[in-house]
C-alpha positions as CSV (number, residue, x, y, z in Angstrom):
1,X,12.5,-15.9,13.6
2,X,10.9,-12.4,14.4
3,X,8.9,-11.8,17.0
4,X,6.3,-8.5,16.7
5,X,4.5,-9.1,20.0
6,X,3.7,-6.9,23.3
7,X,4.4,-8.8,26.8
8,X,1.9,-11.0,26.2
9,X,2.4,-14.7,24.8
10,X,0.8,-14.7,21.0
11,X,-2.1,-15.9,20.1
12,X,-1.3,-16.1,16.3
13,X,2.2,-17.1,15.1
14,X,2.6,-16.4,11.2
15,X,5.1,-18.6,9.0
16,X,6.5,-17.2,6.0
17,X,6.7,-19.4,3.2
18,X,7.6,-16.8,0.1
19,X,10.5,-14.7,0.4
20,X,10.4,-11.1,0.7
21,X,6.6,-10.6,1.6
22,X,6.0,-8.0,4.0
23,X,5.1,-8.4,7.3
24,X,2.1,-9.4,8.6
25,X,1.4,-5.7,10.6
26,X,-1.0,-5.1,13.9
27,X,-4.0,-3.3,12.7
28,X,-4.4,0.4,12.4
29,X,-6.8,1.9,14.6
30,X,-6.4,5.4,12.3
31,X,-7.6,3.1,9.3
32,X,-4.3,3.8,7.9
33,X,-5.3,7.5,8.3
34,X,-8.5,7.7,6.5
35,X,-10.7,7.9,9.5
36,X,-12.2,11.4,10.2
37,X,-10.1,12.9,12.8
38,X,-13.7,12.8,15.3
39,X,-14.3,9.2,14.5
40,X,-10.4,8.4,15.3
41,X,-10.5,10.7,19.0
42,X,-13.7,10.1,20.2
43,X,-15.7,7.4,18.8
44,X,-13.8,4.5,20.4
45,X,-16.1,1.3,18.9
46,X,-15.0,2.3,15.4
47,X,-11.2,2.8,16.2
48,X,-11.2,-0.2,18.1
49,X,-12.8,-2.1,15.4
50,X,-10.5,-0.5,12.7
51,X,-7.2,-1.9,15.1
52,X,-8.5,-5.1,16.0
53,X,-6.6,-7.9,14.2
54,X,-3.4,-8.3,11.7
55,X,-3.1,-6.4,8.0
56,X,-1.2,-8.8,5.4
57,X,0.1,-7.5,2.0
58,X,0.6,-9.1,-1.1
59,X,3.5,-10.2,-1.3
60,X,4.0,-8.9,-4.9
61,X,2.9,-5.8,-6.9
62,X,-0.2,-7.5,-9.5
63,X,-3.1,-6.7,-11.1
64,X,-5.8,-8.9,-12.1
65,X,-8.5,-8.2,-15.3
66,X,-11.8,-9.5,-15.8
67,X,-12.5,-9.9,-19.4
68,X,-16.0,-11.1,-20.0
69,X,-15.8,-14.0,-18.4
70,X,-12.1,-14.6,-18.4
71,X,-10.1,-13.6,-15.9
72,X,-6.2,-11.9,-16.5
73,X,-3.0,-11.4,-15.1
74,X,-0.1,-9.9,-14.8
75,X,2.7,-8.8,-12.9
76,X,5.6,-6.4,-11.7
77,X,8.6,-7.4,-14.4
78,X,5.9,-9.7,-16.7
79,X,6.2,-9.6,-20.1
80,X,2.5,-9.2,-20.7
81,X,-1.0,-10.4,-19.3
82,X,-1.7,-14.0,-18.6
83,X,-4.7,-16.0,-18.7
84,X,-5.8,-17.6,-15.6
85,X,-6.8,-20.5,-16.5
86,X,-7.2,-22.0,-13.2
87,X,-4.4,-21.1,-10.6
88,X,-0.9,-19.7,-11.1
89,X,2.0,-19.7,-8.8
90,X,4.2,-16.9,-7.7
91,X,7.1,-16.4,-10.0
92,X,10.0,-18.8,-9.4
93,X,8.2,-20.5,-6.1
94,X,8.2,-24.3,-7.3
95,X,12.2,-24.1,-7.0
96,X,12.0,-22.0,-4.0
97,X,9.7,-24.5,-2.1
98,X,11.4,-27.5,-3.5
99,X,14.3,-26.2,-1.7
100,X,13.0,-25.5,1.5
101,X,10.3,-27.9,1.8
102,X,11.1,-31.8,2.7
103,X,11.6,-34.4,0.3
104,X,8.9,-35.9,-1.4
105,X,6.2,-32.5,0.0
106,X,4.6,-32.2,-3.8
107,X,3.4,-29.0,-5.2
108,X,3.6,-25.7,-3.5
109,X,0.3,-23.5,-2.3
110,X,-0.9,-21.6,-5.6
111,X,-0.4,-17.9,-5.2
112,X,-3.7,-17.1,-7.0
113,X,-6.5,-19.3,-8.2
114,X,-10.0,-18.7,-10.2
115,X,-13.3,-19.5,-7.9
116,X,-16.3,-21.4,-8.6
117,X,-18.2,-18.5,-9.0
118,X,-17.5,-16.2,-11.8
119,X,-15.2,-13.2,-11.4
120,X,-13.6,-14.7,-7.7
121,X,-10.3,-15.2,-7.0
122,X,-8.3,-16.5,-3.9
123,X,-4.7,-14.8,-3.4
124,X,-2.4,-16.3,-1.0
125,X,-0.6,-14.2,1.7
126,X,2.7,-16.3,1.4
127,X,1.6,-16.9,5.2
128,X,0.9,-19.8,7.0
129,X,-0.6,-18.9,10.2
130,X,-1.8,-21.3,13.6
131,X,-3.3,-20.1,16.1
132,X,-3.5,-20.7,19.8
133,X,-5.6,-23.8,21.0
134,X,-9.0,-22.5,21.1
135,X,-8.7,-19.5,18.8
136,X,-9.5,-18.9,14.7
137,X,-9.1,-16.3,12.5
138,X,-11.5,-14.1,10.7
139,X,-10.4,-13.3,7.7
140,X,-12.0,-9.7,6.0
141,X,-11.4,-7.0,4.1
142,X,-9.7,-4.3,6.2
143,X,-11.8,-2.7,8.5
144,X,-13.0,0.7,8.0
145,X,-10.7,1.4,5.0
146,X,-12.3,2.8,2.0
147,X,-11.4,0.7,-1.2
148,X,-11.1,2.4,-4.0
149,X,-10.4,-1.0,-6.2
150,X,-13.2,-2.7,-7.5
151,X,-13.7,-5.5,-5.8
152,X,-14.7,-7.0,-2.3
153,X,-13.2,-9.5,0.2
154,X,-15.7,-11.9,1.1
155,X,-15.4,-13.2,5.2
156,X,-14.5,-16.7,6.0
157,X,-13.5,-18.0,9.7
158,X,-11.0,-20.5,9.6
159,X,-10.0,-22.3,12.7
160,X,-6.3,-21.9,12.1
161,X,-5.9,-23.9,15.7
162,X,-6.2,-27.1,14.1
163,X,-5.9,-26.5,10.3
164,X,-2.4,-25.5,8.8
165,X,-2.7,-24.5,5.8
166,X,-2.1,-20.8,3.4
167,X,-3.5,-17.6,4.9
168,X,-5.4,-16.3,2.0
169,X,-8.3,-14.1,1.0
170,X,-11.2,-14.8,-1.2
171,X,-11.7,-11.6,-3.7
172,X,-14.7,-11.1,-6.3
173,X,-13.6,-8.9,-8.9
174,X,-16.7,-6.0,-9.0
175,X,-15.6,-4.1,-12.6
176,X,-14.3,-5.4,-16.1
177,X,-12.4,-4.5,-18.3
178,X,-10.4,-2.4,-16.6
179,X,-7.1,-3.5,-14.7
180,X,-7.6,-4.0,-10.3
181,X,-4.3,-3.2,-9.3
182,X,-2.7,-4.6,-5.9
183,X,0.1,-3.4,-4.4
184,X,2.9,-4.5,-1.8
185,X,2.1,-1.4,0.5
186,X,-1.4,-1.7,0.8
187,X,-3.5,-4.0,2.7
188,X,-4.8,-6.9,0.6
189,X,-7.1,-8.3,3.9
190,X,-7.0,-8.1,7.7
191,X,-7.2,-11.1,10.1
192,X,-9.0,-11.1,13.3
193,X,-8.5,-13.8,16.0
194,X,-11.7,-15.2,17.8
195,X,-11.9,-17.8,20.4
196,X,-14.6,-20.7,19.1
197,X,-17.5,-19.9,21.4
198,X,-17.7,-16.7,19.3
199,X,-18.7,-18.1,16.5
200,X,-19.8,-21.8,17.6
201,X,-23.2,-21.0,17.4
202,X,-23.4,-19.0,21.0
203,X,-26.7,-18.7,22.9
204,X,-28.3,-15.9,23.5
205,X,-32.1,-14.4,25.2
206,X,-34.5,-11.7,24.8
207,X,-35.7,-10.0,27.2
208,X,-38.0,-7.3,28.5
209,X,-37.8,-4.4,30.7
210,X,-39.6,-6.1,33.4
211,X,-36.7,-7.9,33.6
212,X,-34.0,-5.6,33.9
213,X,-32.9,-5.2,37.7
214,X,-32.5,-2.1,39.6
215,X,-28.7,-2.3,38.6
216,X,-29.3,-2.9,35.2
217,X,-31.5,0.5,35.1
218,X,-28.4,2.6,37.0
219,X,-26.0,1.4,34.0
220,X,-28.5,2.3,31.5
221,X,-28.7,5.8,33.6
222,X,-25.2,6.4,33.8
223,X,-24.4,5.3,29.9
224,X,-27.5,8.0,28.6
225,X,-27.1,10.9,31.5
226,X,-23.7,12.5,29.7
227,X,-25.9,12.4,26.4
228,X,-28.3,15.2,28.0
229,X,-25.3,17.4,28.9
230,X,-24.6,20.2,26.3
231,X,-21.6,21.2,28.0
232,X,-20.3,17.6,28.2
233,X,-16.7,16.2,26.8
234,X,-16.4,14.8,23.4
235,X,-15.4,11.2,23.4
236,X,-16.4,10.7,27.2
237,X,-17.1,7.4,26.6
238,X,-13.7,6.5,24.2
239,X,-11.7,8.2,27.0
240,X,-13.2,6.1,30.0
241,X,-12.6,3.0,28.0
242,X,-9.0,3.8,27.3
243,X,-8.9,4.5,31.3
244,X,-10.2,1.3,32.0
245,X,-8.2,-0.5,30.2
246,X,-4.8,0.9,30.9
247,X,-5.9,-0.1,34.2
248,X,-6.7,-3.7,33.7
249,X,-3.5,-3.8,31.9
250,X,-1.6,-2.7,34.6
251,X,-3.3,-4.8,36.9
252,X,-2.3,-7.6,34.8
253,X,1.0,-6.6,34.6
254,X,1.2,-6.8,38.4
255,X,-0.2,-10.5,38.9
């Protein structure tokens, strides 16, 4: 077992099912470097956004071709292109499962599989992944990171707390005839965890100005104020976030 964790107690514990897939890395908040140096120093929402979660790879080099309507395949060390008829498995992981997996388990996760919908595919991780009671995973494309393949990650939520099963992404291929190539080194999707009353339908009001409260109007001051200063700081808001959170981290470290 490996553990890639800070001090605190993981929320997300990742099981890896095929050999040799890279790990499952913490998010970049550089978007692996191709943020604008300004958006990286001093726009904090989009550099916290772009760290926020877990990268996973492919766990093999691949490229996939969408021909007409038909979908192809192929490989690192293939001997050609494949037809994907409906799902194929990672090369030589029914005898790798059989022999780690109890007697009598069946047929291992597919590694990719053909969606309802034309041009979609779903590619496993090799991952399993649970998450703490209470939390799920968003699973994206990675945040903030220009793809220059053509095709898109769609979003789905799944509430890894309670359902263990592969972590996988669902793709839909955007060009044809031409190969999408995926590679080991590169992010295939990023997984963010969310606790459920996120996402389970969470209320929320509208309201009016009448209705804001003499504090409400000092926060709104002293959020706006800096913006009429010429002479002030770049990134005065990333850097009193990062302040205020090194301290509620240390204050935490203290309890």
């Amino acid at each position: 077992m490996v553990v890639v964790s800070n001090q605190r107690s993981p929320i997300c514990h990742f099981y890896r099912l095929i050999p040799g897939a890279p790990d499952p890395r913490r998010a970049d908040r550089s978007a692996e470097g191709t943020l604008p140096v300004n958006a990286y120093r001093y726009c904090e929402p989009i550099a916290s956004a772009s760290g926020f979660g877990w990268y996973l790879y492919p766990p093999l080099n691949f490229s996939l071709m969408l021909d007409g309507n038909e979908i192809i395949w192929t490989y690192e060390g293939a001997d050609g292109w494949y037809a994907l008829r409906r799902a194929a498995q990672f090369p030589d992981f029914v005898e790798t499962f059989a022999s780690m997996a109890p007697e009598g388990m069946g047929e291992p996760p597919t590694f990719i599989a053909q969606g309802l919908l034309p041009g979609t595919v779903q590619i496993w991780s090799g991952y399993l992944a649970r998450t703490e009671p209470g939390w799920a995973l968003l699973s994206r494309g990675v945040v903030n990171l220009p793809n220059t393949q053509a095709y898109q990650n769609y979003e789905g939520i799944v509430e890894t707390n309670t359902w263990f099963g592969p972590l996988f992404t669902n793709i839909r291929l955007t060009r044809t005839n031409a190969p999408v190539e995926f590679h080991k080194r590169y992010p295939l999707f990023q997984v963010q965890p969310i606790p459920r009353p996120a996402y389970n339908d969470p209320g929320f009001d509208i309201l009016g100005s009448a209705d804001m409260t003499g504090h409400d109007w000092e926060q709104f001051e002293a959020t706006i104020r800096p913006n009429t200063n010429q002479m002030r700081r770049l990134g005065n808001y990333a850097a009193n976030t990062r302040k205020r959170l090194r301290g509620e981290e240390a204050a935490g470290n203290r309890i």
